[in-house]
N, C-alpha and C positions, 0 to 999 in steps of 0.2 A: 377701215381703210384697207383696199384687196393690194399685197406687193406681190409682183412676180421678182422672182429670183433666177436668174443662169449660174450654173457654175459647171468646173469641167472634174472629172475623176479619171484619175491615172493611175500610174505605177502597182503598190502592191494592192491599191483599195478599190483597183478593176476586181478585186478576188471579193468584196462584200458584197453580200445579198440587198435587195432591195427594201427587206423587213429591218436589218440592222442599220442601212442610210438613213431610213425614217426616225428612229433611235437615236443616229447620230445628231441629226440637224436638230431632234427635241432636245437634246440637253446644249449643244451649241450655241442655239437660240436663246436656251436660258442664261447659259456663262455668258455671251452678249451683253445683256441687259437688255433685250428688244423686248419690247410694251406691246407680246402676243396677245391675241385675243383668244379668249377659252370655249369651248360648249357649254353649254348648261347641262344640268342634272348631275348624277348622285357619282357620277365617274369621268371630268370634266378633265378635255386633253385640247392639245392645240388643235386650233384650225388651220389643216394642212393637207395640200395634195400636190402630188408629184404629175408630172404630165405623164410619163409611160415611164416602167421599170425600165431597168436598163440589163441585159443578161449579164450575168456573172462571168468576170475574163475581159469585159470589154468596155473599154478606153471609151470618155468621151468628150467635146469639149463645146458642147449644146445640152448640156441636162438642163431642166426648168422646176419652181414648184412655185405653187402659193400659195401664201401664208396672209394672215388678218392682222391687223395691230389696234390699239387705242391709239396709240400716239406716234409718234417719232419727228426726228429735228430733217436730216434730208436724207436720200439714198443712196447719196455719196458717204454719207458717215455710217449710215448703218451698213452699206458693205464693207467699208473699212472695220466697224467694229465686229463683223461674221470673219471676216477674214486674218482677223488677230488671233481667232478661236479656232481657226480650219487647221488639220492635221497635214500633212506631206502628201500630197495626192488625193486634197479636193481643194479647188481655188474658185472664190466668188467672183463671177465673170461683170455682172451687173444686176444692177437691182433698180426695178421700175414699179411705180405707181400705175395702177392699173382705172382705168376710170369705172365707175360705177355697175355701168352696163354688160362691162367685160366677161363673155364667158371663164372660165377656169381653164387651167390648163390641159389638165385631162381630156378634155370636151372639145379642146381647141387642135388636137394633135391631128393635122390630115398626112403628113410625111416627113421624113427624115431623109437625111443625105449619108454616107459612109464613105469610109476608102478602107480598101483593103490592103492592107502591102505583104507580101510574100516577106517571112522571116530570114530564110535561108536564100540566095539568088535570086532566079526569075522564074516568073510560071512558066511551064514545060510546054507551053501554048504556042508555034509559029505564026507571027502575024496576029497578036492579042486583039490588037485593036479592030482588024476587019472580022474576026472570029466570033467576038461580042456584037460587031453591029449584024451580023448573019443568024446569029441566036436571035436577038433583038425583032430582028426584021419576021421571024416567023409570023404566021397568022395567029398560033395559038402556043403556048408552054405551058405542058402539063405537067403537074405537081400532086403526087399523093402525097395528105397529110393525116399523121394519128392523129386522132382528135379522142377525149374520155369519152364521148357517145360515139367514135369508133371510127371511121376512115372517111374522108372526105377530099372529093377532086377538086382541085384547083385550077385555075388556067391565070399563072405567074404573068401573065400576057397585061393582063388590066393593070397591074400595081408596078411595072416595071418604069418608071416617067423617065429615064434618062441610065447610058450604061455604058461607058468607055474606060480606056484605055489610058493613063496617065504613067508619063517618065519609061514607056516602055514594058513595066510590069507591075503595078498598081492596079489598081481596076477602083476606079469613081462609082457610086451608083446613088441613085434618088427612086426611091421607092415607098408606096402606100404605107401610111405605117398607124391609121386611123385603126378604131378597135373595131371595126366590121372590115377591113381588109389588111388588116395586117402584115405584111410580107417581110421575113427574118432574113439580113444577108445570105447567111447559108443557105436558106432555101434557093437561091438564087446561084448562088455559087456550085449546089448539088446540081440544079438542071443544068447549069453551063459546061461543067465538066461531066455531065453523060453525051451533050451535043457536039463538045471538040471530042471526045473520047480519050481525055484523058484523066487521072486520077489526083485530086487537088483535095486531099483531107482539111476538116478544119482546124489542124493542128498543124497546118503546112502558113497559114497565114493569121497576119494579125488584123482586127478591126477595130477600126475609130471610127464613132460618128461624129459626123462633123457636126451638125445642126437639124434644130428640129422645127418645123414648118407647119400655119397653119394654109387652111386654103384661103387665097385671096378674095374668090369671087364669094365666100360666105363670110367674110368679116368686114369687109368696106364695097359698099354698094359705087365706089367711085371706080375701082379697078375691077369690076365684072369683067370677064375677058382677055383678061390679064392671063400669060402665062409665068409670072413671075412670082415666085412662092414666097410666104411671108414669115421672114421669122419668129418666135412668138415672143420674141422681146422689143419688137416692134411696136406694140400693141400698147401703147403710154398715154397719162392724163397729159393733156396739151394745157 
């Protein structure tokens, strides 16, 4: 039986790595009591995948994973019994049966949402919000990235799906976030402050993502054409 999991990570457990949350939830899941299901062969570990890491520093309150079981009573009690075991800064948001056919999480990830909010004040941006739709509005935003086989142009333009202005000095954004276009807020936040011309470090702001999204038009042939993105805890046996 496939469950998917949401839960959110906060406060000081935005600072672990993505190798040590996986650590985390295997011994979690065992303190639990949940009736995981194992691999086979001579070095047998849970069956577990996380939809996307999440970088270190940063808040979120749409992480996803799934996990296999033999058994269990309902996914009401088995998040209550994940959430008896969770530390101060990760809480299980919900937990769904997945139907049979259901891709994984990983596979399922086409974009994410974030907010950014400035720690200190406001951004040093006059008029945030028509600043961003003039970035936005360009034909193309180019973006070098290092990459380990060495530099590669981007045009931030395809993965940007939505980018405003909230409360005045937050910044919203809905961006690609599938493993062939990946797009990191900061990259985003680097080319918006070469185009206002101003200087917005990533130590000047904090980020939360809000939620992680797959595509509509690939997971239910009913919403083809839909521009409405689907969460991926949506996706439940009926």
């Amino acid at each position: 039986m496939k469950i998917r999991i949401k839960f959110s990570k906060y406060g000081t457990m935005k600072y672990i790595g993505h190798l040590d949350m996986m650590r985390f939830f295997q011994k979690a899941i065992r303190r639990a009591g949940i009736d995981v299901k194992y691999s086979e062969g001579f070095s047998p570990h849970q069956i577990m995948s996380f939809a996307a890491p999440l970088g270190v520093g940063m808040e979120s309150r749409g992480e996803y994973m799934d996990i296999e079981v033999l058994s269990m009573t309902t996914a009401q009690e088995m998040k209550e019994a994940l959430n008896r075991v969770m530390v101060e800064g990760v809480e299980i948001l919900s937990v769904s049966i997945l139907p049979d056919h259901a891709k994984n999480a990983m596979a399922s990830v086409a974009a994410a949402s974030y907010l950014l909010q400035k720690k200190e004040g406001d951004y040093p941006v006059d008029g945030l919000n028509g600043k961003l739709a003039a970035f936005l509005a360009q034909e193309t935003i180019p973006y070098t990235k290092e990459t380990k086989k060495g530099v590669a142009e981007l045009n931030l333009k395809e993965g940007i799906y939505e980018l405003e202005a909230e409360n005045g000095s937050a910044i919203r954004m809905l961006v690609n976030a599938s493993s062939s276009g990946n797009i990191k807020p900061g990259m985003v936040m680097e080319a918006f402050s070469a185009f206002a011309g101003v200087e917005i470090p990533p130590s000047a702001y904090r980020i939360i993502k809000l939620e992680t999204y797959m595509d509509p038009a690939a997971n239910d042939k009913d919403r083809q054409g839909s521009h409405r993105w689907i969460p991926l805890d949506a996706v439940r046996e009926k």
